[in-house]
Z-matrix of the N, CA and C atoms (Angstrom, degrees):
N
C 1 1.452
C 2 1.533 1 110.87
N 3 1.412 2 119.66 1 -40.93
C 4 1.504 3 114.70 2 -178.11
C 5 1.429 4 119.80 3 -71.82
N 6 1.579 5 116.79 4 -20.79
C 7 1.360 6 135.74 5 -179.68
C 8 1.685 7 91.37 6 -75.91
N 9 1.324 8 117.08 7 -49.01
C 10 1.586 9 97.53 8 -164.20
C 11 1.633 10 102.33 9 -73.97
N 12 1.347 11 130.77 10 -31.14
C 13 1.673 12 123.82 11 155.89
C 14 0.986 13 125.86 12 -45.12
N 15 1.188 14 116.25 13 -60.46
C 16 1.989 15 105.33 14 162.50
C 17 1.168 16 142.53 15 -29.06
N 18 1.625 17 101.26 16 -69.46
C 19 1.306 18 121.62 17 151.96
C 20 1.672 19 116.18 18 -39.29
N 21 1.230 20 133.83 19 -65.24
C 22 1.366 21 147.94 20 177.73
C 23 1.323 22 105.96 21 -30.30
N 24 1.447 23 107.06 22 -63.83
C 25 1.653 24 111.27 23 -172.61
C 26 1.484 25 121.82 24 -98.85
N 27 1.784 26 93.80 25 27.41
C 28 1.884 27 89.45 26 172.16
C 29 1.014 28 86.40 27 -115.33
N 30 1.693 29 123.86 28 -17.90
C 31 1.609 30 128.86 29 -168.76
C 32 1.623 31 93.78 30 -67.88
N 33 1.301 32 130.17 31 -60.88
C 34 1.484 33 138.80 32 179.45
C 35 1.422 34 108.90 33 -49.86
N 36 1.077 35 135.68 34 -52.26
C 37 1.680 36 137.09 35 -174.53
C 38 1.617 37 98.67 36 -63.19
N 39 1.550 38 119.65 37 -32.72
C 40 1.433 39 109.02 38 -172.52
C 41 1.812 40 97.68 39 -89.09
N 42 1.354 41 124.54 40 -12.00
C 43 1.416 42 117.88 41 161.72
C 44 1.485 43 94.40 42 -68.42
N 45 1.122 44 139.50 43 -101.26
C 46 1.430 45 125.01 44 -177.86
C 47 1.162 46 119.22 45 -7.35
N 48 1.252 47 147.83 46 -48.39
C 49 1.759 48 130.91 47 -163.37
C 50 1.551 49 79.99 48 -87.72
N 51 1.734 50 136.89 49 -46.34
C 52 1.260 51 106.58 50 -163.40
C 53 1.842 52 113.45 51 -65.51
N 54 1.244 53 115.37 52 -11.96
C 55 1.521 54 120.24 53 -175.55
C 56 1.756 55 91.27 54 -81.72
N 57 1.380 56 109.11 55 -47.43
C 58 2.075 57 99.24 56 172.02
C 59 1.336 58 115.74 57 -43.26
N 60 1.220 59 112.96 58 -63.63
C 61 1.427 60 122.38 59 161.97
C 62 1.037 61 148.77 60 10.93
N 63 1.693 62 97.08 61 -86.39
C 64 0.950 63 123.73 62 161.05
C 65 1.858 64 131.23 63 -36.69
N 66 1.533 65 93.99 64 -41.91
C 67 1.313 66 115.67 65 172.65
C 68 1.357 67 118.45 66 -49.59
N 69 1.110 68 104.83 67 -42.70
C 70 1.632 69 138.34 68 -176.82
C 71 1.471 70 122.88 69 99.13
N 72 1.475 71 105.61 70 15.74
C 73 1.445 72 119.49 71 157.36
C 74 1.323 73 116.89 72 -88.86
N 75 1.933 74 103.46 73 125.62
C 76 0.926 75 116.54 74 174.96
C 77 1.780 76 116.44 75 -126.51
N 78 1.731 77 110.74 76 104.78
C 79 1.552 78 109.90 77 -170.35
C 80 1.712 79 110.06 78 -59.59
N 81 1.394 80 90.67 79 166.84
C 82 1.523 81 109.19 80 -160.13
C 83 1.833 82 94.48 81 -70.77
N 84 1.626 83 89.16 82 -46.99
C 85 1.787 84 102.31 83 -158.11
C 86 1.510 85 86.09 84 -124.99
N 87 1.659 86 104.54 85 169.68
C 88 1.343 87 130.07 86 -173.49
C 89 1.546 88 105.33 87 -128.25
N 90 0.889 89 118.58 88 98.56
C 91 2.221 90 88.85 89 179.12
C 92 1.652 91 83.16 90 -143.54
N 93 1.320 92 93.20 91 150.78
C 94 1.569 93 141.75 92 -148.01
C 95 1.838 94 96.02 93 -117.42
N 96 1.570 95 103.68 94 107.42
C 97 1.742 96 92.85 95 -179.15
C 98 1.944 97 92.01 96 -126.90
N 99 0.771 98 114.44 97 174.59
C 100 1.635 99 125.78 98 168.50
C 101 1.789 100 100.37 99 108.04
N 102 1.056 101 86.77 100 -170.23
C 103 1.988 102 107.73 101 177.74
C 104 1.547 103 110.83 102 -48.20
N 105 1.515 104 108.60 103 -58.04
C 106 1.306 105 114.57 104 -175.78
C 107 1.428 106 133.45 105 -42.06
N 108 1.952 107 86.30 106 -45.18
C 109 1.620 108 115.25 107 169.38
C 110 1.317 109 122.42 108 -35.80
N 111 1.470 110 117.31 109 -35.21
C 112 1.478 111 133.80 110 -152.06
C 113 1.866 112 93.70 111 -81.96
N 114 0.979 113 103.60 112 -5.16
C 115 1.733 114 94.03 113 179.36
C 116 1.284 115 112.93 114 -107.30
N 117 1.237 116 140.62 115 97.37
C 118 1.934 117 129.11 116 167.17
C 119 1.417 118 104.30 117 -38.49
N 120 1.198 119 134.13 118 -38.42
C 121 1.288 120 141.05 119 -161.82
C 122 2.139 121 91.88 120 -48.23
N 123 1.623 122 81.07 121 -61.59
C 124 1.603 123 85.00 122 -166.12
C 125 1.550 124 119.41 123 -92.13
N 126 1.059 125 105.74 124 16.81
C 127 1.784 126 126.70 125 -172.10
C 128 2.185 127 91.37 126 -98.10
N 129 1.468 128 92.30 127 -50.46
C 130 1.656 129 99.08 128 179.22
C 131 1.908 130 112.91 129 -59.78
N 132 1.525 131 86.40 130 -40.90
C 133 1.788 132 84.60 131 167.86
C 134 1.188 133 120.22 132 -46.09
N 135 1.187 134 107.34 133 -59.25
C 136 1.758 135 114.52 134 -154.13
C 137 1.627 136 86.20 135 -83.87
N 138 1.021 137 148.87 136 -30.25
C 139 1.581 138 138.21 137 161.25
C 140 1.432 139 86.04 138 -29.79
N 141 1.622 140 116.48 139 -75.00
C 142 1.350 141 126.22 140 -145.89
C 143 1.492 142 104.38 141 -46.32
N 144 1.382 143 103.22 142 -72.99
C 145 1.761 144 114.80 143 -164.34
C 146 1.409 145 107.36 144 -73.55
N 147 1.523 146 118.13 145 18.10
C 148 1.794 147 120.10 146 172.16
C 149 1.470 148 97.90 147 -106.95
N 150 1.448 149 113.35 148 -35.21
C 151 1.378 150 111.67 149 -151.89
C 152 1.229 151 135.59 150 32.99
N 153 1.605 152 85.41 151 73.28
C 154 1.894 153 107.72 152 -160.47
C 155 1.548 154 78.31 153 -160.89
N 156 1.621 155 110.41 154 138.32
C 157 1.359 156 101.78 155 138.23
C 158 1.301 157 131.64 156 -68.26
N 159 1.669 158 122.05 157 174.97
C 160 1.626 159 114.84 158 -157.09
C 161 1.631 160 94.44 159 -160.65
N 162 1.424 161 113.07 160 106.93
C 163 1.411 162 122.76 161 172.97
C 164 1.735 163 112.84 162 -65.86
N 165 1.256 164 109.32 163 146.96
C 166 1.176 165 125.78 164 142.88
C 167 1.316 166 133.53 165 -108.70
N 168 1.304 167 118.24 166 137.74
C 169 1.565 168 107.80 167 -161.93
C 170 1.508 169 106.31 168 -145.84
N 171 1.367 170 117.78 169 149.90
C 172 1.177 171 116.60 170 -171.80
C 173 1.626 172 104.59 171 -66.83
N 174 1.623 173 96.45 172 179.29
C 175 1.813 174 109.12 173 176.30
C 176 2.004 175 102.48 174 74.74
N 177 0.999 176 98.37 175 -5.82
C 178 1.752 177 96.70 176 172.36
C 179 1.604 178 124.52 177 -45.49
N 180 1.489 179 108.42 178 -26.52
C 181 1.529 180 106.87 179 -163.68
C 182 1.507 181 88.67 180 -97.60
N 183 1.258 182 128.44 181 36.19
C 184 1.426 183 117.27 182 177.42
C 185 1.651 184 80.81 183 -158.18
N 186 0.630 185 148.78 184 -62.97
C 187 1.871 186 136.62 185 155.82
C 188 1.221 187 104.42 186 34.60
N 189 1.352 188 155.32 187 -117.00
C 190 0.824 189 147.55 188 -125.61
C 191 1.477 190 126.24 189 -93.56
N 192 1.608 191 110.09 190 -11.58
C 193 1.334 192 122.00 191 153.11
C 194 1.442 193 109.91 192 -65.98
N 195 1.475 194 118.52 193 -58.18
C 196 1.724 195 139.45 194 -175.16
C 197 2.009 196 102.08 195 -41.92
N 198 1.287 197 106.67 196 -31.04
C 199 1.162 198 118.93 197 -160.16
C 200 1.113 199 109.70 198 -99.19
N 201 1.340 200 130.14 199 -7.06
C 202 1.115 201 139.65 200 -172.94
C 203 1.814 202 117.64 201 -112.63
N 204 0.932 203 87.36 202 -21.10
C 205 1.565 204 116.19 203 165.93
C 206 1.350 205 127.58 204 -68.67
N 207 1.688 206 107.49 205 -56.28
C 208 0.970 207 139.49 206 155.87
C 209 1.691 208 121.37 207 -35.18
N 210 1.218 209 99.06 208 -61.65
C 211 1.395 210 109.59 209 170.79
C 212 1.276 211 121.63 210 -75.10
N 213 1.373 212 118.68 211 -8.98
C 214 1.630 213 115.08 212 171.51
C 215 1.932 214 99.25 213 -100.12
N 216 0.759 215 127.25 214 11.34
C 217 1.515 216 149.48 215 -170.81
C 218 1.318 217 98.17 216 -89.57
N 219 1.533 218 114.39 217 -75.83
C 220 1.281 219 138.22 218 176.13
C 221 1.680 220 126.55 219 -43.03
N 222 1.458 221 104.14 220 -26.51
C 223 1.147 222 122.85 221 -161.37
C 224 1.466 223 95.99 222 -106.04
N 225 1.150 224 128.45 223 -7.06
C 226 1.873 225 151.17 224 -156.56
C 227 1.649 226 95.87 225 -100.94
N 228 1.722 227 78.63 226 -71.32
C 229 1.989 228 107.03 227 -151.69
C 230 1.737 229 88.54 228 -89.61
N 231 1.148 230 136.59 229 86.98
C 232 1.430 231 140.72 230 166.42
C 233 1.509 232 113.03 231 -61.54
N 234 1.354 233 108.99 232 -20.72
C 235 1.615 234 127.35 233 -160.49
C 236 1.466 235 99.84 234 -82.22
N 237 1.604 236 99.09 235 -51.07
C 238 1.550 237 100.23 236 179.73
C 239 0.928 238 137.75 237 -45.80
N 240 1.484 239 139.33 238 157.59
C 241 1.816 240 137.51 239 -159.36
C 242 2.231 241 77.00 240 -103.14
N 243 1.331 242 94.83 241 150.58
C 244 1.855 243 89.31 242 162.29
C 245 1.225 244 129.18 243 -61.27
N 246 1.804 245 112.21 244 -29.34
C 247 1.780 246 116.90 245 -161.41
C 248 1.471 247 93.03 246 -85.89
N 249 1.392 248 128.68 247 2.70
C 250 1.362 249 133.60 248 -165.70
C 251 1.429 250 103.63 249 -92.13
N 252 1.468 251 118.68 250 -30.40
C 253 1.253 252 133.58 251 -176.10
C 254 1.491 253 130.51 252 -107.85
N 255 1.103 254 97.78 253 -48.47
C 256 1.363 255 125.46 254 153.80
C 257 1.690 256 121.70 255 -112.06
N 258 1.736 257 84.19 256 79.83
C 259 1.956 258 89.96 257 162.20
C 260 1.631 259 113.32 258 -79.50
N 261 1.403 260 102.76 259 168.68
C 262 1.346 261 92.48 260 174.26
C 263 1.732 262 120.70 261 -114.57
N 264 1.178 263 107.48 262 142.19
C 265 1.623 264 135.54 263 -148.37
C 266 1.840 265 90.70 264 -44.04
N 267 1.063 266 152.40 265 174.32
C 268 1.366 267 161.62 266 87.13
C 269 1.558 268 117.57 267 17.44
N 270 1.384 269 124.99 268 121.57
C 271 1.325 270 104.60 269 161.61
C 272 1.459 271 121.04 270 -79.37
N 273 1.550 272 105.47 271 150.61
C 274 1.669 273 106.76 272 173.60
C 275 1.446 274 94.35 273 -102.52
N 276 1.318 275 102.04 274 -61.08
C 277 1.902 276 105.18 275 -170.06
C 278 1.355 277 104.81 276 -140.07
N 279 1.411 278 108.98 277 146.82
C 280 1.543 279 108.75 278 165.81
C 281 1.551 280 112.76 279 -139.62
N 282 1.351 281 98.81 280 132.83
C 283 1.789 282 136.39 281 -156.14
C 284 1.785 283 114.51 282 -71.93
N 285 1.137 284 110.29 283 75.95
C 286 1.768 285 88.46 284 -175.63
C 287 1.587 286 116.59 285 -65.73
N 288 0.957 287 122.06 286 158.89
C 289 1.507 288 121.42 287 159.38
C 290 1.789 289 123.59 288 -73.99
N 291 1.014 290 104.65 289 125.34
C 292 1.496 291 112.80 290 164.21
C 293 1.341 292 125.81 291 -66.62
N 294 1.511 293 126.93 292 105.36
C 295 1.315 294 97.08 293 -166.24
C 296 1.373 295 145.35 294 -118.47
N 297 1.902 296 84.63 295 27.77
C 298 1.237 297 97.66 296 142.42
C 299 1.328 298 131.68 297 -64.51
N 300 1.449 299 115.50 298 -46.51
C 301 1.328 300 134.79 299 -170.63
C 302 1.489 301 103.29 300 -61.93
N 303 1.582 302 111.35 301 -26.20
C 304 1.432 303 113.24 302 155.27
C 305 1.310 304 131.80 303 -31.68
N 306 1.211 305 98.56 304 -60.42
C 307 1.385 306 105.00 305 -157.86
C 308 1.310 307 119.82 306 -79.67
N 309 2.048 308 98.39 307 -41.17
C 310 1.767 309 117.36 308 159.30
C 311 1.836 310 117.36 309 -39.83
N 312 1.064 311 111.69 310 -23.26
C 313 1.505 312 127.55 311 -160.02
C 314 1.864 313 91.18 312 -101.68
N 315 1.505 314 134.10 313 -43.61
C 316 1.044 315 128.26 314 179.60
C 317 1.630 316 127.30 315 -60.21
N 318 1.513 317 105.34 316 -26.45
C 319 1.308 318 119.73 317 -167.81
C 320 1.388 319 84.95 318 -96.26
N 321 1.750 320 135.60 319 -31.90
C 322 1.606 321 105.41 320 -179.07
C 323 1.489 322 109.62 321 -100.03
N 324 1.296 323 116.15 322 17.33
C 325 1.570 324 118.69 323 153.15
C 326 1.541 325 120.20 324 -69.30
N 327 1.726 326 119.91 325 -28.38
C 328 1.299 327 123.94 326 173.02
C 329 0.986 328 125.95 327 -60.94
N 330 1.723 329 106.25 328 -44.29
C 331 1.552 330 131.63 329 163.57
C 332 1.238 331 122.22 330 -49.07
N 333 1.362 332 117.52 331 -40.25
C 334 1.496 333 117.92 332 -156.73
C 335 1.946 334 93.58 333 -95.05
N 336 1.564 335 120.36 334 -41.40
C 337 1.407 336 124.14 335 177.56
C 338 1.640 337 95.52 336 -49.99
N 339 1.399 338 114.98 337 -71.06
C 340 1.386 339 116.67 338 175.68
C 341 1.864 340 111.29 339 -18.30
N 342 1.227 341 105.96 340 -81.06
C 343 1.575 342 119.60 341 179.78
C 344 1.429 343 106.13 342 -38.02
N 345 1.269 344 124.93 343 -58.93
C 346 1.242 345 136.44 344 174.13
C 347 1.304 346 115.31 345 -27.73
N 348 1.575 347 117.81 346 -73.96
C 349 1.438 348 134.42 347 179.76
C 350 1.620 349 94.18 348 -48.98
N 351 1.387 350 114.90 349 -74.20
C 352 1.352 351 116.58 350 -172.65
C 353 1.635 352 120.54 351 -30.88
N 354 1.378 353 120.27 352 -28.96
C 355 1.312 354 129.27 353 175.82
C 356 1.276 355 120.41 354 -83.65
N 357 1.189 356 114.57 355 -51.53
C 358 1.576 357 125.14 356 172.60
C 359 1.731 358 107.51 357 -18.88
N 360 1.143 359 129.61 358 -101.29
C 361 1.248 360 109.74 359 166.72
C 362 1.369 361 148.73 360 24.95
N 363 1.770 362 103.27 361 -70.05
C 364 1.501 363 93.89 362 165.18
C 365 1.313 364 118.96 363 -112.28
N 366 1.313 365 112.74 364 41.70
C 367 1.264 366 124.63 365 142.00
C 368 1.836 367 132.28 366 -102.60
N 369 1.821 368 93.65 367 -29.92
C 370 1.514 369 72.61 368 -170.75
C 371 1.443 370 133.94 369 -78.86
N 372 1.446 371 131.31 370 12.51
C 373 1.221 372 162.13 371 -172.73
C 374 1.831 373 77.55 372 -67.99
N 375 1.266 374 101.70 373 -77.18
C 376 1.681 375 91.67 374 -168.06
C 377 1.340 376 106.82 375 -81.40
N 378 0.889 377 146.65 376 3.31
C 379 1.382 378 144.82 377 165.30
C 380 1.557 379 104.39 378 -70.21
N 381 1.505 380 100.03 379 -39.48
C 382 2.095 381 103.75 380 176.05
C 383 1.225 382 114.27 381 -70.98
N 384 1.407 383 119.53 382 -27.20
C 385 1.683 384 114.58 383 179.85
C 386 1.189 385 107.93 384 -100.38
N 387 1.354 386 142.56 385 -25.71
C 388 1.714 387 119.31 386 137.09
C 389 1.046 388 123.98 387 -28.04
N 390 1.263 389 126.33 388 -38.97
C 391 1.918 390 127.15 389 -163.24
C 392 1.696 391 84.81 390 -66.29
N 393 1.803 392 102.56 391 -70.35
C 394 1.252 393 119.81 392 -170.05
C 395 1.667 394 107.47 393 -14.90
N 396 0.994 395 98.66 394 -73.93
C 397 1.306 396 136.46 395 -157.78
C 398 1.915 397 106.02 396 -61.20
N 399 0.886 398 129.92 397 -24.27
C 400 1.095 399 148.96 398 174.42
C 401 1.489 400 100.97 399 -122.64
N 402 0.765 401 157.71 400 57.39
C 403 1.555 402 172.34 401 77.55
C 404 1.424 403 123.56 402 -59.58
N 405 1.463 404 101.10 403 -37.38
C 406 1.730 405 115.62 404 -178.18
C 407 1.609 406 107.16 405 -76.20
């Protein structure tokens, strides 16, 4: 069960960069901050199923507060340069992709989009009265 969570939500983050993508933005760096982060195990995954390397960097367990701050900073200090505000963290480790594990990971991205769609359904009923509901 914890393997199919892992997998699940590196499978979803690599739907996200392909929706970045698409845009035709492609980031320089990848780095991985929160709880999850704390494992190489699952930092090497999402290398894998991105086929991108993927930094880890210190200051993560304050990341997403720090970052949020940051960005209301930015939105303040117009004057400011970004690297002035947002430097970037220290490396601890950085993740290459396997690429074999690439490719193993591409064929269960088909699978998992597949599953995905297939689910949607009996969820979005409540997915519509959340909106509702937080709209009101």
């Amino acid at each position: 069960m914890t393997y199919a969570v892992l997998e699940g939500v590196a499978l979803a983050i690599a739907d996200g960069a392909d929706a970045l993508h698409s845009t035709g933005l492609i980031p320089d760096d990848i780095t991985l901050i929160g709880g999850g982060a704390k494992s190489p195990y699952w930092r090497q995954m999402v290398a894998d199923v991105l086929g991108r390397p993927v930094s880890f960097r210190t200051g993560g367990e304050v990341g997403p507060a720090l970052g949020a701050a940051r960005l209301a900073q930015l939105g303040v200090e117009t004057d400011k340069a970004l690297r002035d505000i947002c430097p970037v963290p220290p490396m601890v480790e950085l993740h290459k992709p396997n690429l074999a594990q690439h490719e193993h990971f591409k064929q269960r991205q088909v699978k998992f989009r597949k599953l995905y769609n297939a689910l949607v359904p009996l969820f979005k009923p409540r997915i519509s009265k959340i909106i509702t509901l937080v709209s009101n």
